[in-house]
N, C-alpha and C positions, 0 to 999 in steps of 0.2 A: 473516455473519448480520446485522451492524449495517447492510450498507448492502443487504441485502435488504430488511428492515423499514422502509429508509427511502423504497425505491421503491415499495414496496408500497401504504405509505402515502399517498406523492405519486399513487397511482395509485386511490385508492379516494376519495380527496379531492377540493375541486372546488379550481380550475379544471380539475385535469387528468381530473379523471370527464367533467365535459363534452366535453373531448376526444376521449376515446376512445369516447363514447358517440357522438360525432360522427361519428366517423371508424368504426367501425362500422357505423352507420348508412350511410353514404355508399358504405360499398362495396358494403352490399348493393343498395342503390336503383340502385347502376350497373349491374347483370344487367338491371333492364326499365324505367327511368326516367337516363338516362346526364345528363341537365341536371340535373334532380332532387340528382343522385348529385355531380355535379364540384361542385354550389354547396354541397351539405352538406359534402365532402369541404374546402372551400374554405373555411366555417364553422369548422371542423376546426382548419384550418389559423392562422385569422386570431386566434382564442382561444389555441393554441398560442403564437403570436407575441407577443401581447400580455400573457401570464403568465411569460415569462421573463427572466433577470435580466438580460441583458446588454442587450435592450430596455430594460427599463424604467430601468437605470439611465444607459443614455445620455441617455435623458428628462429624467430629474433630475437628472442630472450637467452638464448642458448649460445647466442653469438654475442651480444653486449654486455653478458655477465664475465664474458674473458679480462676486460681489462675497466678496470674502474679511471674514474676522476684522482689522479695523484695530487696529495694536500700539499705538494711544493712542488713547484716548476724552478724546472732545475735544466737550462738551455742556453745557448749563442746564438742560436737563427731558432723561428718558426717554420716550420712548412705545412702548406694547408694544400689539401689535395682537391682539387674539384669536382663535380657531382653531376655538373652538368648546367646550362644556363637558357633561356629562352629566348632564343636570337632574333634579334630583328624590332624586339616590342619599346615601344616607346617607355621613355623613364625619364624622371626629372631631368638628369645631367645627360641623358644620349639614349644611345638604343640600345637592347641586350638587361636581362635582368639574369640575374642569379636562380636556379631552381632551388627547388624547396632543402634539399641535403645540400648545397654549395651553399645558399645564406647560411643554415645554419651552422656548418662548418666556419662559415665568414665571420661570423658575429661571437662566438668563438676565438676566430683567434686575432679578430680586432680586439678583443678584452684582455688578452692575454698579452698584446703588444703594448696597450694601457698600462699595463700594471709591471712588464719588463722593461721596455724600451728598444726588445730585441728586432732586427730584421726580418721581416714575412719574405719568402719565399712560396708566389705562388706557382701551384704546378697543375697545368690542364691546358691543352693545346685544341685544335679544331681539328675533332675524333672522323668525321667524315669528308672532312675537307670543305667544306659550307658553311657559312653560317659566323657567329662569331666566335674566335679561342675564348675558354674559359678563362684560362686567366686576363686576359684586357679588361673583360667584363669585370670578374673581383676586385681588379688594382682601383677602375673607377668610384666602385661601390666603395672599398677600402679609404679611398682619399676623401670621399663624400664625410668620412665616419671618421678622419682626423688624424687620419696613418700617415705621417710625412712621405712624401712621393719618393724622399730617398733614401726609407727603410722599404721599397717594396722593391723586390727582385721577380723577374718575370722566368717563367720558367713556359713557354706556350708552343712547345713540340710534342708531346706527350698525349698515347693514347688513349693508354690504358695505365694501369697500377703497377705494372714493372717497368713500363717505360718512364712512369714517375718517379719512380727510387734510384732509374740510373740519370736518367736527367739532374734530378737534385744531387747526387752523389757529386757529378761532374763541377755542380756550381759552388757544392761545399769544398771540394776539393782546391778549386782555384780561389776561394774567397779567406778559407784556413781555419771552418766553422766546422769542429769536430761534436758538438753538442746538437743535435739539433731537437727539435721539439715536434711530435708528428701530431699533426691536429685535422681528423676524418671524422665518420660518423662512426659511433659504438657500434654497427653495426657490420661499418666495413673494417673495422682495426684489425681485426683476424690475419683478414687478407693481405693485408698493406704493410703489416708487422713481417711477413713472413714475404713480401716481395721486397722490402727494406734492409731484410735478416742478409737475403739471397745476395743484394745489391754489395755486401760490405757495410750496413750500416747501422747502429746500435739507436734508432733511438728512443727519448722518452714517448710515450703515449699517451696523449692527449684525446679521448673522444668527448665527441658531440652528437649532438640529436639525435639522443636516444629515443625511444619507441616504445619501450614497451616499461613499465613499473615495476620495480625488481623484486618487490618486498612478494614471500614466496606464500605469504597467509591471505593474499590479498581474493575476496570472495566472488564469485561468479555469477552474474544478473540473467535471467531470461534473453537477453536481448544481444548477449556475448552468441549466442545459439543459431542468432537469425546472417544469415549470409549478408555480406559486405563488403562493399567495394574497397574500402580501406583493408579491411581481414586477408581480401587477395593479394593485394598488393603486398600485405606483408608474407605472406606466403611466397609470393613471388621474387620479391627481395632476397628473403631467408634461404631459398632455394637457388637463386644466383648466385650468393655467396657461398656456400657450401659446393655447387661444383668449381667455381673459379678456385674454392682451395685443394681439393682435385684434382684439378688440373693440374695447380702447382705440384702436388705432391708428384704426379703422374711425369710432369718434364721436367723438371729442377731436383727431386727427390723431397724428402722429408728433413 
């Protein structure tokens, strides 16, 4: 009964509604439109592909296997990059909460400031011009969680990931922080290494929230098979990041 309820579910639910509405679709259009029928069938297909798990987590596996957890932190300033926040929502101490990749980069590298004593520099500005800058948001959260208000450095112009490495560069420059500590998600380090490299700047790699279980014998259930909202998403992620690095290769060089 438990794992009918759970197909049933995957099957009334999107991505895999689309699917089968696709794939429905497609067979019928094949009786008197047969191109028609093989590209929706083929639609079918490509959604399918790209909502499950063994797809998407090759995606992001392929990206957080780059740089591991280093067994000694070895820094003068943290920098934590933001991920994004939910502007507006009510929270204990104000409004604005962290998204799911910014907590967990936050909680991260509140641990790390625990256990160094070093200055957080956060860096994430308000990307559309609305809403709240990321870092306000962080520095709140951060003080909630015991980060004295003056080790945190605000960094909240910043749009994107190169405009993070120069921004920071600018604050480490005038503060005289040649170590700095980068703390993002394993799955954006890629990027952020190679917008940081660009920027003039070396530093340690710190990821966080990771995504996918790296052990490479790890076995595959029935249910990795059935399309997934989360599967997409990592799919989606995976393929974000890959062309933003890309991109970089494409305007910066390699």
């Amino acid at each position: 009964m438990f794992t009918l309820k759970k197909i049933i579910t995957f099957v009334i639910m999107p991505p895999s509604l689309f699917v089968v509405l696709a794939l429905l679709l497609g067979l019928r259009m094949l009786r008197r439109r047969v191109k028609g029928g093989v590209w929706t069938l083929g639609l079918a297909g490509l959604i399918y592909f790209m909502s499950i798990a063994p797809v998407g987590d090759t995606l992001m596996g392929s990206l957080e296997r780059e740089w591991s957890i280093p067994a000694k932190v070895q820094g003068d300033v943290i920098v934590l990059l933001g991920g994004g926040v939910y502007s507006g929502v009510p929270d204990i101490s104000g409004h604005g909460f962290p998204a799911t990749a910014t907590l967990s980069r936050l909680v991260t590298a509140v641990r790390i400031q625990h256990l160094t004593g070093a200055p957080i520099i956060i860096s994430g500005g308000n990307v559309f011009g609305w809403g709240d800058a990321e870092a306000d948001v962080a520095a709140r959260i951060m003080k909630d969680l015991g980060v004295p208000a003056d080790r945190i450095i605000l960094e909240d112009k910043s749009r994107d990931t190169m405009e993070n490495a120069r921004f920071v560069k600018e604050i480490c420059q005038r503060e005289g922080w040649r170590q700095p500590i980068l703390v993002t998600s394993a799955w954006h380090m890629p990027r952020s290494m190679i917008a940081f490299r660009k920027a003039g700047m070396a530093p340690q790699p710190f990821p966080a929230d990771f995504w996918v279980d790296p052990d490479p014998n790890k076995s595959r259930h029935w249910i990795d098979f059935l399309p997934s909202i989360s599967s997409l998403l990592e799919t989606y992620v995976g393929l974000h990041e890959y062309l933003g690095i890309l991109y970089y290769w494409l305007a910066y060089g390699r």
